[in-house]
C-alpha positions as CSV (number, residue, x, y, z in Angstrom):
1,X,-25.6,-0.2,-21.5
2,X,-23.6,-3.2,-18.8
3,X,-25.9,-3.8,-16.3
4,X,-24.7,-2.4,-13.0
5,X,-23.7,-6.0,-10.4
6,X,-22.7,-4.9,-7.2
7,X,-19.4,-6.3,-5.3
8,X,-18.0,-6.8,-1.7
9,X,-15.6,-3.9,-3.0
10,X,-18.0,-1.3,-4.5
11,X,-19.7,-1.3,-0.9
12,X,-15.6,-1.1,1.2
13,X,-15.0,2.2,-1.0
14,X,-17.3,4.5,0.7
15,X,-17.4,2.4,3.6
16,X,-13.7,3.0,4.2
17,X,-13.9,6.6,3.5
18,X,-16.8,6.9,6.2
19,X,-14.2,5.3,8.6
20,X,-11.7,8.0,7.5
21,X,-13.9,10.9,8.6
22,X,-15.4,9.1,11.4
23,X,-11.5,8.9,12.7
24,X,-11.1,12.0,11.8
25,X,-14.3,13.4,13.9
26,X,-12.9,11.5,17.3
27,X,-9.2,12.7,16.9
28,X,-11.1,16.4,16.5
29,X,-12.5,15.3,19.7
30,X,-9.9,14.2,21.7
31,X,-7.7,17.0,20.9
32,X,-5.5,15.0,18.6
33,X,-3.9,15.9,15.5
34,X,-3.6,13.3,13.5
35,X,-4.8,14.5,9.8
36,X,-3.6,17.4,7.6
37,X,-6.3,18.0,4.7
38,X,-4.2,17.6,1.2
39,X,-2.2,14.5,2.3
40,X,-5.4,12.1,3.2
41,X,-7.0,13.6,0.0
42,X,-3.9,12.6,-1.6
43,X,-4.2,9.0,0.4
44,X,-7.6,9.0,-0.6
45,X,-7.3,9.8,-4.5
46,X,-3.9,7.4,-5.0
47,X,-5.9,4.7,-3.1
48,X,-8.8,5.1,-5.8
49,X,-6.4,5.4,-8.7
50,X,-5.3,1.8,-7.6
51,X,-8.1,0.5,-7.4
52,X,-9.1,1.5,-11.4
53,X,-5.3,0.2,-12.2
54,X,-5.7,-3.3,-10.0
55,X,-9.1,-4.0,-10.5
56,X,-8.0,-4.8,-14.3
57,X,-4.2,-5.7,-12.7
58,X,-5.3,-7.8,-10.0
59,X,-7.1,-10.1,-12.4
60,X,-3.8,-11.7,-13.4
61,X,-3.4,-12.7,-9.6
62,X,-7.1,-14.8,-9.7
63,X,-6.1,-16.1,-13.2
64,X,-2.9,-17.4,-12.9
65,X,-4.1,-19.1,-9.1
66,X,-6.9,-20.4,-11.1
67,X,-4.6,-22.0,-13.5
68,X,-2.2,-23.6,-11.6
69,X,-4.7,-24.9,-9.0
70,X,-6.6,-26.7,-12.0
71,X,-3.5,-28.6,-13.1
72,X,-1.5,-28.8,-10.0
73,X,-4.1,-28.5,-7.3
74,X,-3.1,-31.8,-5.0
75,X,-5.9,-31.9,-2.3
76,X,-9.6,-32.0,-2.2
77,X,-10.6,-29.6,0.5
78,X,-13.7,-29.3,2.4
79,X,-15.8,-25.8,2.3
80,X,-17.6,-26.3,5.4
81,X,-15.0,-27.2,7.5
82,X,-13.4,-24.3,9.7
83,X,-10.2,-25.8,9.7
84,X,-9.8,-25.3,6.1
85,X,-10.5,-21.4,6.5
86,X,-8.1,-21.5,9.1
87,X,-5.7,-23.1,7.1
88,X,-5.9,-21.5,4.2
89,X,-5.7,-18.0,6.4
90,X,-2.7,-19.0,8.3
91,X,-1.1,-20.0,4.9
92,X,-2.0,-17.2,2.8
93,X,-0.6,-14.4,6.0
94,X,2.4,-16.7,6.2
95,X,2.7,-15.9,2.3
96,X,2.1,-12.2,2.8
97,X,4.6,-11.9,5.4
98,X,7.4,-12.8,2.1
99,X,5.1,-11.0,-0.3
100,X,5.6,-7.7,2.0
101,X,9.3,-8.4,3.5
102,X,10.7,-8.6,-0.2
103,X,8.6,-5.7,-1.0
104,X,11.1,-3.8,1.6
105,X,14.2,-5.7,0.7
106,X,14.3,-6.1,-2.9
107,X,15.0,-2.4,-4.6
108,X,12.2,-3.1,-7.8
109,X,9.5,-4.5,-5.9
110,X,10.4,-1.4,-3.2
111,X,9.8,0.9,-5.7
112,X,6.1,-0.2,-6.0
113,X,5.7,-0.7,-2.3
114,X,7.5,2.9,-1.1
115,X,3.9,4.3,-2.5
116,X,2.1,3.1,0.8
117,X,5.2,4.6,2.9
118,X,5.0,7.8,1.3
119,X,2.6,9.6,3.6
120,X,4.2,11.3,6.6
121,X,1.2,11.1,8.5
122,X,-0.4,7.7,10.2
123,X,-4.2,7.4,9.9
124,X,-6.8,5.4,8.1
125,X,-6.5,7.8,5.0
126,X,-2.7,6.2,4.9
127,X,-4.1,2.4,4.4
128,X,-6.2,3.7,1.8
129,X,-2.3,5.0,0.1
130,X,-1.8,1.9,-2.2
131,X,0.5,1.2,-5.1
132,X,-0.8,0.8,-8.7
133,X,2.7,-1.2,-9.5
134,X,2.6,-4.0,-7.2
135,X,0.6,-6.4,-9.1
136,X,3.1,-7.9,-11.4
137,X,5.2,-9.9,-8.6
138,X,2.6,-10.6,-5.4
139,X,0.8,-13.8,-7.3
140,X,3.9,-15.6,-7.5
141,X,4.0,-15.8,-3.7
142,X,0.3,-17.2,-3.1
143,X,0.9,-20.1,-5.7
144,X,1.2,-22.9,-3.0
145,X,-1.8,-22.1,-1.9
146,X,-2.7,-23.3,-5.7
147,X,-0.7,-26.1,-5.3
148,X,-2.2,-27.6,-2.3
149,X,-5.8,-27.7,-4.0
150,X,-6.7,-24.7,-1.6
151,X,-10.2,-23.7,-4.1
152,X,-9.9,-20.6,-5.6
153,X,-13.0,-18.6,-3.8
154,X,-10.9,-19.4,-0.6
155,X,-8.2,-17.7,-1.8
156,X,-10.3,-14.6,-2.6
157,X,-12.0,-14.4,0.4
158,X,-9.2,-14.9,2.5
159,X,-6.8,-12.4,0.9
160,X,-9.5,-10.0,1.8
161,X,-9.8,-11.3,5.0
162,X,-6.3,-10.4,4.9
163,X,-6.3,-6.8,3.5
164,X,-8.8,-5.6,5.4
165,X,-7.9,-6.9,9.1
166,X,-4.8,-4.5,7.8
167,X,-6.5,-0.7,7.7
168,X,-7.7,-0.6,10.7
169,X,-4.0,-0.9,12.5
170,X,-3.4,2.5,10.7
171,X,-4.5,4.3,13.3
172,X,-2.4,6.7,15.8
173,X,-5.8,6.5,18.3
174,X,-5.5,3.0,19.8
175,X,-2.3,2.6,21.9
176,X,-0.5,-1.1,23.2
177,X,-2.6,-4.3,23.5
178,X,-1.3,-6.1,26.1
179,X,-0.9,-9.8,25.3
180,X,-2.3,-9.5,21.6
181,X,0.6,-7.6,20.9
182,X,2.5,-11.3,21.2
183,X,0.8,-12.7,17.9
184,X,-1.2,-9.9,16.4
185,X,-0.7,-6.9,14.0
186,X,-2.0,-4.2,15.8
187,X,-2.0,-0.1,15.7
188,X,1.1,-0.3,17.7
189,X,3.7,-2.8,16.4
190,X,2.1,-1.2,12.9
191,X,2.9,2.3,13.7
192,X,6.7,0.7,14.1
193,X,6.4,-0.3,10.4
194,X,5.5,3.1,9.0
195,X,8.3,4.6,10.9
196,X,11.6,6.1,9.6
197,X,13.4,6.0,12.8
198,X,16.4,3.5,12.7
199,X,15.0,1.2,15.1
200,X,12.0,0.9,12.8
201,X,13.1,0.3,9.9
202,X,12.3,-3.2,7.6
203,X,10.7,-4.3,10.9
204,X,6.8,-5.9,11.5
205,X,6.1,-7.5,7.8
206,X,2.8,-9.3,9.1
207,X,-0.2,-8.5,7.6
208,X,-2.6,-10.1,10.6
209,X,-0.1,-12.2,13.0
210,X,3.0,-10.5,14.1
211,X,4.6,-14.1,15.4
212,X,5.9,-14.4,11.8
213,X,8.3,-11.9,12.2
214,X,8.9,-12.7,15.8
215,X,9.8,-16.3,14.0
216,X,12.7,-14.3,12.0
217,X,13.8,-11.7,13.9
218,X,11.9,-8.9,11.7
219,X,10.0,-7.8,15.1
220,X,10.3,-4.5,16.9
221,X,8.0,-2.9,19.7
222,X,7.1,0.5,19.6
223,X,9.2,2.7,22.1
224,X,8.0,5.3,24.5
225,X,11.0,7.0,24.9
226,X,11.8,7.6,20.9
227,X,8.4,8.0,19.0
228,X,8.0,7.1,15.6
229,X,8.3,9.5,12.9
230,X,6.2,8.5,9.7
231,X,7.6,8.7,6.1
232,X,10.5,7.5,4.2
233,X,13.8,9.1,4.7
234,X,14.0,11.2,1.5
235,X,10.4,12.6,1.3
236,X,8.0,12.3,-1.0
237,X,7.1,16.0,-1.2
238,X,4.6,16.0,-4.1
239,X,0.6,15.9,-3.9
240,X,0.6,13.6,-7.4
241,X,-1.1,10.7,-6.8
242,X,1.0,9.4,-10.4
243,X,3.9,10.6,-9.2
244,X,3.8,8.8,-5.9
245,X,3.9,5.8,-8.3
246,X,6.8,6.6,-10.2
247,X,9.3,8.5,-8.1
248,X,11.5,5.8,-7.1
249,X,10.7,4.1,-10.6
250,X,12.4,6.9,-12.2
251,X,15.4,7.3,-9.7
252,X,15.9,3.3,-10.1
253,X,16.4,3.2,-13.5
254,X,18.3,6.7,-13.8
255,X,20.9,5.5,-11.0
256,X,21.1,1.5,-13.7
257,X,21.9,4.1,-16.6
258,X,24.2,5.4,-14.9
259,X,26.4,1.7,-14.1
260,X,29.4,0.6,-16.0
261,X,28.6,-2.8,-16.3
262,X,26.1,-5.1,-16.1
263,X,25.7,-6.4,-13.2
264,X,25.7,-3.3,-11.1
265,X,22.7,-2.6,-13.7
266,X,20.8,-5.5,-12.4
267,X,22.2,-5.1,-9.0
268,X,19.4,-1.9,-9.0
269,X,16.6,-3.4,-9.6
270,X,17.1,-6.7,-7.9
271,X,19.5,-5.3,-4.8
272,X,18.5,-4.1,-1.5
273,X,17.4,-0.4,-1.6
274,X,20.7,0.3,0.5
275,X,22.9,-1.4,-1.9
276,X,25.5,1.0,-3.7
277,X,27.5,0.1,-7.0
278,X,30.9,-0.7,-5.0
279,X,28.9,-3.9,-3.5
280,X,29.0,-2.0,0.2
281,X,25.9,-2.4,1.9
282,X,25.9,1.5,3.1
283,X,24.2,1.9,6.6
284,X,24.6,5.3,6.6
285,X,22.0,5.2,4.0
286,X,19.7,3.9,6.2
287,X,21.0,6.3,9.0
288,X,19.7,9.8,9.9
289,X,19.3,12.4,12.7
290,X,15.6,13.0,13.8
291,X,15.5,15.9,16.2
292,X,12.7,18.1,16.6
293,X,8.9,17.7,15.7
294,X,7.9,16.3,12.8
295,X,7.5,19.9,9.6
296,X,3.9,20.4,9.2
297,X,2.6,20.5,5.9
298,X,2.2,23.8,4.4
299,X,-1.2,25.2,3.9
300,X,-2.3,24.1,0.4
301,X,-4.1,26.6,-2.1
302,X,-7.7,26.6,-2.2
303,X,-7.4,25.8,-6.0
304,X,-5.2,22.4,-4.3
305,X,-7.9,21.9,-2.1
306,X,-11.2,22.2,-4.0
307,X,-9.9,20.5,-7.2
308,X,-8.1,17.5,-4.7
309,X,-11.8,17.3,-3.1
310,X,-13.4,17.5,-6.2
311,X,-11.3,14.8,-7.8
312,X,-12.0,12.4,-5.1
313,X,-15.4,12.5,-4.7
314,X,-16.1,12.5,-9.2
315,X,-13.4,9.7,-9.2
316,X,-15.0,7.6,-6.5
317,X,-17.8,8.0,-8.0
318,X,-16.8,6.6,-11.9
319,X,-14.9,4.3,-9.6
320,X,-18.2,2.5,-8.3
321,X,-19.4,2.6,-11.7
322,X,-16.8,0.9,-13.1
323,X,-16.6,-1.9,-10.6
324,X,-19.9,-2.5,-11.3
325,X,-20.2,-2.6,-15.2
326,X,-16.5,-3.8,-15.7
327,X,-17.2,-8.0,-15.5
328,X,-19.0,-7.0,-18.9
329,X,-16.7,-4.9,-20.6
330,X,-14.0,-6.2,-23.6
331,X,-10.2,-6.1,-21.7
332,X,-9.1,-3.5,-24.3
333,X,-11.7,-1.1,-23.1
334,X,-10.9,-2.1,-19.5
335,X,-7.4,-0.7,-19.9
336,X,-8.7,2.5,-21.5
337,X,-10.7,3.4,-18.4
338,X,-7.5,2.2,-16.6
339,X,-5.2,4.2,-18.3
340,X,-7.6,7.0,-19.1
341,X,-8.2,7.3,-15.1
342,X,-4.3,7.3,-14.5
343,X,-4.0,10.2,-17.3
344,X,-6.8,12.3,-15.2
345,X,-5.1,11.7,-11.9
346,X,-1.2,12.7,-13.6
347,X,-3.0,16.3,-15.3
348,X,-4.5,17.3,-12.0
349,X,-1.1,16.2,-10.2
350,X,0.3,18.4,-12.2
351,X,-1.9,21.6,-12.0
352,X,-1.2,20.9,-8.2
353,X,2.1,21.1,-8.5
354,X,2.8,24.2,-10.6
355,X,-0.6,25.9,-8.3
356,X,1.6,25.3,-5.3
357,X,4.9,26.4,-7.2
358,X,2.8,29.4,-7.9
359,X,2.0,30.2,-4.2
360,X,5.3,29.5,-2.6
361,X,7.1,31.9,-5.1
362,X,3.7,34.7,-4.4
C-alpha cells in the first residue's frame, strides 16, 4: 500500500471548495444571485477532473523546465534574497500574460482554454472550471525562466503564487478598486475577461498585474452602463464535465475536414478562432446583440442533482488519495487512474444528458 505524503494541493482542494460555499453563504445574504446549483457542481467536478488529468500532465511542465535549466540555466541565483522572488514573479506573470493571450488568439490552444469560459455564471466555482487539454503548449512559454538559471522550486512556487492570486478575482461580490485597478487583476477588470459583450472580448490577459496588457493595448475597464454578460457566444449548453473538454476539439477538426487544401486545414488549428477559410477575418463572428437578462438555467432533475453532488464529493475524495499516493505509483498506472477518472466523469455526463433529455420532452 503507497504511503499517503501530503501536498500544498491536497490541502487547496477542499480549501477552495470551502471558499465556494462560504461565497455562496454571503451572496445568500446579501440578496445576490450569483450561483445556480448544476453549473458550480459542473465547475466544481471539471475542475477535479483536471486536476487527475494535470497532476500526471502537468509533470511534463516541471520536467522539461528541469531539463533545460540544467543545461542551459545561465545564472546562479540567490534563495534568500527577495529580489529574486520578485523577479522570478514578475517574469513568470509576464510569461502568463503570452501563455493566456495566445490561449484566446490562436484557435488550437482556444479550444483547450474555451473550457474555463464555458460557465455563464461568474463566481469562485467558475475558477475552479479548468481545462484538462492545456498542458501540452503552456511549458514552452516559462522556458526563459529556465534559461536564466531561475531554480526550479522557484518556478513551482511562483506559478502557484500565480494561479492562486487568480480565483479569488472570480468573484461578482467585490466591485472597483480604486488605484489597484491601474496595475492589478482584480474582480473587476476580471469580470471584463469572462464577458461576451463586444467590448470584452480578448481583453485583460494578466494573471496578477493588469499593466501588461495596459503595455499592449489588451486592457478594458468594466462599464457601468453595459454590464457584462458571462459565457462564450455560442453556449456551451451541456452539464459534461468531458464534454466541456472536447466541444470545440470536435467542431475544430470537423470544420479542417471539411477544407480543400491544406493550408486552410492548418489555418484551423493554428488561426485566430474568428478566422474563416476565404482568409477574411469575420467580425461579425465576434459580433452579437445582447438584450434582455441573461436565460436562467433550467431546473435540473433530482437524478442531475444528487448524482452531480454525489460525483463531486466521491471524486474529490479519490482525488486526495491520489495526490497523496501518486509520487509512488509506476506512470503507466498513473494514466489509468487518469484516464479511468475521465471515463467516470464522460458516463455520468452522459446519464445527465439523456436524464435531462428525458425531463424536457416529460
Amino acid at each position: 500500500m503507497p504511503e499517503f505524503v501530503f501536498s500544498p494541493t491536497i490541502i487547496l482542494i477542499p480549501l477552495l471548495i470551502c471558499f465556494v460555499v462560504i461565497e455562496l453563504g454571503v451572496s445568500r445574504l446579501l440578496g445576490r444571485s450569483v450561483y445556480t446549483f448544476q453549473d458550480s457542481i459542473t465547475s466544481i467536478n471539471i475542475g477535479i477532473m483536471s486536476q487527475f488529468v494535470n497532476a500526471t500532465g502537468a509533470v511534463i511542465s516541471a520536467f522539461m523546465y528541469a531539463i533545460i535549466h540544467a543545461k542551459y540555466g545561465t545564472f546562479t541565483w540567490d534563495l534568500t534574497s527577495p529580489f529574486t522572488w520578485i523577479f522570478a514573479l514578475l517574469l513568470y506573470d509576464f510569461m502568463y500574460y503570452w501563455v493566456h493571450r495566445t490561449g484566446h488568439e490562436v484557435n488550437m490552444f482556444w479550444a483547450s482554454h474555451i473550457t474555463h469560459h464555458s460557465s455563464e455564471q461568474f463566481n469562485l466555482s467558475t475558477a475552479l472550471r479548468q481545462a484538462s487539454t492545456g498542458f501540452y503548449f503552456k511549458w514552452v512559454f516559462y522556458m526563459p525562466l529556465a534559461i536564466l538559471g531561475i531554480p526550479v522550486q522557484v518556478f513551482v512556487i511562483i506559478g502557484l503564487i500565480d494561479l492562486l492570486y487568480q480565483v479569488w478575482v472570480h468573484t461578482r461580490l467585490v466591485g472597483r478598486l480604486g488605484w489597484l485597478e491601474l496595475f492589478l487583476v482584480t474582480p473587476s477588470n476580471h469580470r471584463v475577461h469572462h464577458g461576451k459583450n463586444d467590448y470584452c472580448i480578448d481583453k485583460n490577459y494578466g494573471g496578477v498585474f493588469s499593466v501588461w496588457d495596459r503595455l499592449f493595448g489588451t486592457y478594458a475597464d468594466e462599464r457601468v452602463d453595459e454590464p457584462v454578460r458571462f459565457g462564450i457566444k455560442t453556449p456551451l449548453n451541456s452539464w459534461n464535465p468531458v464534454w466541456s473538454n472536447l466541444h470545440y476539439w470536435v467542431g475544430m477538426f470537423r470544420k479542417a475536414g471539411a477544407q480543400s487544401n491544406w493550408r486552410d486545414k492548418l489555418m484551423c488549428f493554428f488561426g485566430e478562432p474568428v478566422w474563416v477559410p476565404e482568409g477574411n477575418s469575420a467580425g461579425g463572428i465576434k459580433k452579437s446583440v445582447l438584450t434582455g437578462e441573461e436565460a436562467q438555467e433550467p431546473d435540473s432533475p433530482a437524478l442531475i442533482r444528487l448524482s452531480g453532488l454525489l460525483m463531486t464529493v466521491i471524486s474529490a475524495g479519490l482525488l486526495v488519495l491520489y495526490l497523496g499516493s501518486k509520487q509512488q505509483l509506476p506512470a503507466f498506472v498513473q494514466i489509468f487512474i487518469a484516464s479511468f477518472a475521465v471515463l467516470a466523469f464522460a458516463s455520468v455526463g452522459l446519464l445527465w444528458a439523456k436524464t435531462s433529455r428525458r425531463g424536457a420532452a416529460s
